[in-house]
C-alpha positions in Angstrom: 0.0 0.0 0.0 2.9 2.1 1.1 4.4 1.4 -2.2 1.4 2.3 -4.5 0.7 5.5 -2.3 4.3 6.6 -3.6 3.9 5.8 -6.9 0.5 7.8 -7.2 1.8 10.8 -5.4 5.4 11.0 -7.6 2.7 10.6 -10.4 0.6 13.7 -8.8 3.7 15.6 -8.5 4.9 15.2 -11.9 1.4 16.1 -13.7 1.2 18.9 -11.4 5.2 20.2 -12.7 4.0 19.9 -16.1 0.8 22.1 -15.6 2.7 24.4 -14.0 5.2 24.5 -17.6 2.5 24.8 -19.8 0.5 27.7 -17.7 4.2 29.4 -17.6 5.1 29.3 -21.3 2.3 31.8 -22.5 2.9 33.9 -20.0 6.9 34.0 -20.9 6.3 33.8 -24.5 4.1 37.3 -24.1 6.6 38.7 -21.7 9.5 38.4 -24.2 7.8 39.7 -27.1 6.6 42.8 -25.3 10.2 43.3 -23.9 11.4 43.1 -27.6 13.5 39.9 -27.0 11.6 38.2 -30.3 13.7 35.5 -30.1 13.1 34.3 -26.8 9.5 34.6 -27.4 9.7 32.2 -30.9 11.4 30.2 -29.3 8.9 29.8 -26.3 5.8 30.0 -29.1 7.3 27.2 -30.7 7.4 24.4 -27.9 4.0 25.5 -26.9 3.0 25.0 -30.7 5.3 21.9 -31.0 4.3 20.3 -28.1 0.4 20.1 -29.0 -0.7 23.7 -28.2 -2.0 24.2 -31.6 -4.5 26.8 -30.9 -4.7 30.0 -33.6 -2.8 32.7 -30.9 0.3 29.8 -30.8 0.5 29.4 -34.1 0.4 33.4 -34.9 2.7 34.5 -32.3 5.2 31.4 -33.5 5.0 33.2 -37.2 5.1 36.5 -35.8 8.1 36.6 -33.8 10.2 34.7 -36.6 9.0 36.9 -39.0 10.5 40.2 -36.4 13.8 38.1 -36.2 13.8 38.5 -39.9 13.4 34.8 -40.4 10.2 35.7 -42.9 10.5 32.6 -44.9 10.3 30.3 -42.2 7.2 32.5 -40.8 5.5 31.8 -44.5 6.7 27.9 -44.1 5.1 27.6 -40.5 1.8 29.3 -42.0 1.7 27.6 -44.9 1.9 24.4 -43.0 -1.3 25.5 -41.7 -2.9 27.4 -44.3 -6.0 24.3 -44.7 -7.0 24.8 -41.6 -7.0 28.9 -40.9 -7.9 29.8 -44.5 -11.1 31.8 -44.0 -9.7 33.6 -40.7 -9.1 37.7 -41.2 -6.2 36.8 -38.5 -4.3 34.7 -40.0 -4.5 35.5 -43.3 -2.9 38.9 -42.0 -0.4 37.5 -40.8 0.3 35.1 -43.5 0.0 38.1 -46.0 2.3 40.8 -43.3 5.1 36.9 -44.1 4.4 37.0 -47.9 5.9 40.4 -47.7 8.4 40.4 -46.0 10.1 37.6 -47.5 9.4 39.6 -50.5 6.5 37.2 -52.3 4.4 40.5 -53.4 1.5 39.1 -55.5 1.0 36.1 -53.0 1.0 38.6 -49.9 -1.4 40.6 -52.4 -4.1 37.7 -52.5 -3.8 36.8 -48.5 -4.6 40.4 -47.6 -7.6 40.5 -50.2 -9.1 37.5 -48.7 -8.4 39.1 -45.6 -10.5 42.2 -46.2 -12.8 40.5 -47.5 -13.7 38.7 -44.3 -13.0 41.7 -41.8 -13.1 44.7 -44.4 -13.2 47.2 -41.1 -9.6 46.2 -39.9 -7.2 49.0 -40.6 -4.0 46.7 -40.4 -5.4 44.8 -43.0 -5.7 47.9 -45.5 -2.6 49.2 -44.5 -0.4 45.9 -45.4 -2.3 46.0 -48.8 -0.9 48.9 -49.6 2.8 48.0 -48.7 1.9 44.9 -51.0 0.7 46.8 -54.0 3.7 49.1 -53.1 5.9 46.1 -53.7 4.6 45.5 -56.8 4.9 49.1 -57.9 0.9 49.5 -58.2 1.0 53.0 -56.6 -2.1 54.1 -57.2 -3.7 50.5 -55.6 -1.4 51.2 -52.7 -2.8 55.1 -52.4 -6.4 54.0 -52.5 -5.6 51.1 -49.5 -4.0 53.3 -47.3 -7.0 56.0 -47.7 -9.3 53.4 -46.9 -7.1 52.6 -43.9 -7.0 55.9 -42.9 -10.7 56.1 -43.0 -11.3 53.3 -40.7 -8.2 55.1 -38.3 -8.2 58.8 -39.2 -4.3 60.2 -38.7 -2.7 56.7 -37.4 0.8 57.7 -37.8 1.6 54.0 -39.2 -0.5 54.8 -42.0 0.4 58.1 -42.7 3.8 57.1 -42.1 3.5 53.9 -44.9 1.8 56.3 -47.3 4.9 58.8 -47.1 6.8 56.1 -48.2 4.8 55.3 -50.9 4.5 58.6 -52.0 8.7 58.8 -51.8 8.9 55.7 -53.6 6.9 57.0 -56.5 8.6 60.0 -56.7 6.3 62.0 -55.1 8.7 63.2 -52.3 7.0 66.8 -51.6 3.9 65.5 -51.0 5.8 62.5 -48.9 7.0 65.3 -46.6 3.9 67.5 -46.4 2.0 63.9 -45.0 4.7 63.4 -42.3 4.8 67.1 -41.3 1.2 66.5 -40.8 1.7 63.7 -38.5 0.1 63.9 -35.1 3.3 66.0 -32.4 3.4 63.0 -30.2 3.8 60.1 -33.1 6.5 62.4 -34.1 8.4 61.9 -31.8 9.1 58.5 -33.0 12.7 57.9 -34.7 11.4 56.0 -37.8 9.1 59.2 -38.3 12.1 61.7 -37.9 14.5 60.0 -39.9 12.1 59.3 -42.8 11.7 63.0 -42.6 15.6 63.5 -42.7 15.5 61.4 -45.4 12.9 63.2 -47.9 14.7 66.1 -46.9 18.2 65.1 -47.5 17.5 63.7 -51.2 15.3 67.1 -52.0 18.7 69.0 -51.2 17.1 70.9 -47.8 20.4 69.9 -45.7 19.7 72.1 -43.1 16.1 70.4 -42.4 17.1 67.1 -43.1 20.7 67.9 -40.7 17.9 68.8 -37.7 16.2 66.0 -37.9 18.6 63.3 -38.0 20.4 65.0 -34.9 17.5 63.8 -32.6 18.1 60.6 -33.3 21.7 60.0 -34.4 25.3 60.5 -33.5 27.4 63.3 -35.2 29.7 60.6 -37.3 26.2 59.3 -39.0 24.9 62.6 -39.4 27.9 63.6 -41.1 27.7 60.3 -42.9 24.3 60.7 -44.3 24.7 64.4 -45.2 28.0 63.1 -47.7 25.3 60.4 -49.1 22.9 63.0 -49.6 25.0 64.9 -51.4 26.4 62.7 -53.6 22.9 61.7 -54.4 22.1 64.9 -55.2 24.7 64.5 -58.1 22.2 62.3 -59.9 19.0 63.7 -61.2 15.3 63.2 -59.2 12.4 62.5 -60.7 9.7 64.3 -58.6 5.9 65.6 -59.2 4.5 68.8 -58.9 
């Protein structure tokens, strides 16, 4: 009896250890990514995921935190594995499409984030990843009219607004690039990728002294000095711009 009793309460105690890892694991894995360390938290997302945790927010955060590690292929992989089973949820075809394009597949990421709108066409993300798509694929004017439904769902989100400069800039557009990010709410910018996208426009439209300000609230004096040269030189090439 003695015997059996031990056995059943090593049993006990071992089942309760493992309950105790699998509570901790989302908890960690939520903790890391929040704190930035997206490693940590893929790795964490994919023993949860590995080890039968299969539910939708595993899988997702799995993808996710590759794809920030800059491991995007292996993020599409992981989802694509999966695809059967997710294929008419707004959530994961976001996230499969935000993969596509970051490892670069432009007209698949394309057809993931059309599905996606299709099923939630009131999600803002969704609109505003189209447009980086149809960016990719040089389809300005789709990529305009998706981030103007974005913003119309999320009226001056600085992502947007920020991802629409870009697009402008990349179509040559670069005044109107800089009048949207000087139009950007004060507090949003204050955020560095804001600043030196404004540096940036500046600095390739010859307005050193602007572009100089800017990337001084973010940068040493070395890569200020280094990015004024590049300017410059850049400069010695002719821009196409628009009126």
């Amino acid at each position: 009896m003695g015997v059996l009793l031990s056995a059943c309460l090593s049993t006990l105690t071992q089942s309760s250890d493992s309950q105790k890892k699998v509570d901790v694991l989302p908890s960690a894995a939520r903790a890391a990514e929040q704190q930035g360390r997206y490693g940590e938290a893929a790795n964490f997302y994919r023993k949860m995921y590995t080890e039968g945790n299969e539910e939708l927010g595993t899988l997702l955060g799995y993808a996710r935190n590759m794809r920030y590690v800059g491991a995007a292929p292996d993020a599409v992989s992981i989802l694509e594995a999966a695809e059967s089973s997710h294929a008419d949820t707004s959530e994961f075809l976001l996230e499969i499409g935000k993969a596509r394009l970051a490892a670069g597949h432009g007209n698949a990421a394309v057809l993931s984030l059309l599905r996606a709108a299709k099923v939630d066409p009131d999600n803002w993300q969704i609109h505003s990843a189209l447009g980086i798509g149809y960016d990719l694929l040089k389809e300005y004017h789709e990529a305009a009219s998706a981030y103007k439904r974005a913003l119309s769902l999320s009226p001056r989100n600085p992502v947007i607004l920020n991802n629409t400069a870009i697009s402008l800039a990349q179509s040559g557009n670069i005044d109107a690039a800089i009048r949207v990010l000087e139009n950007v709410p004060n507090l949003a910018r204050g955020k560095p990728q804001i600043r030196q996208n404004l540096a940036l426009f500046y600095g390739i439209m010859g307005n050193f002294k602007k572009a100089e300000r800017y990337a001084k609230l973010d940068l040493d004096d070395e890569m200020v000095k280094n990015n004024m040269a590049y300017f410059r030189r850049f400069l010695e090439k002719p821009i196409k711009t628009k009126p």
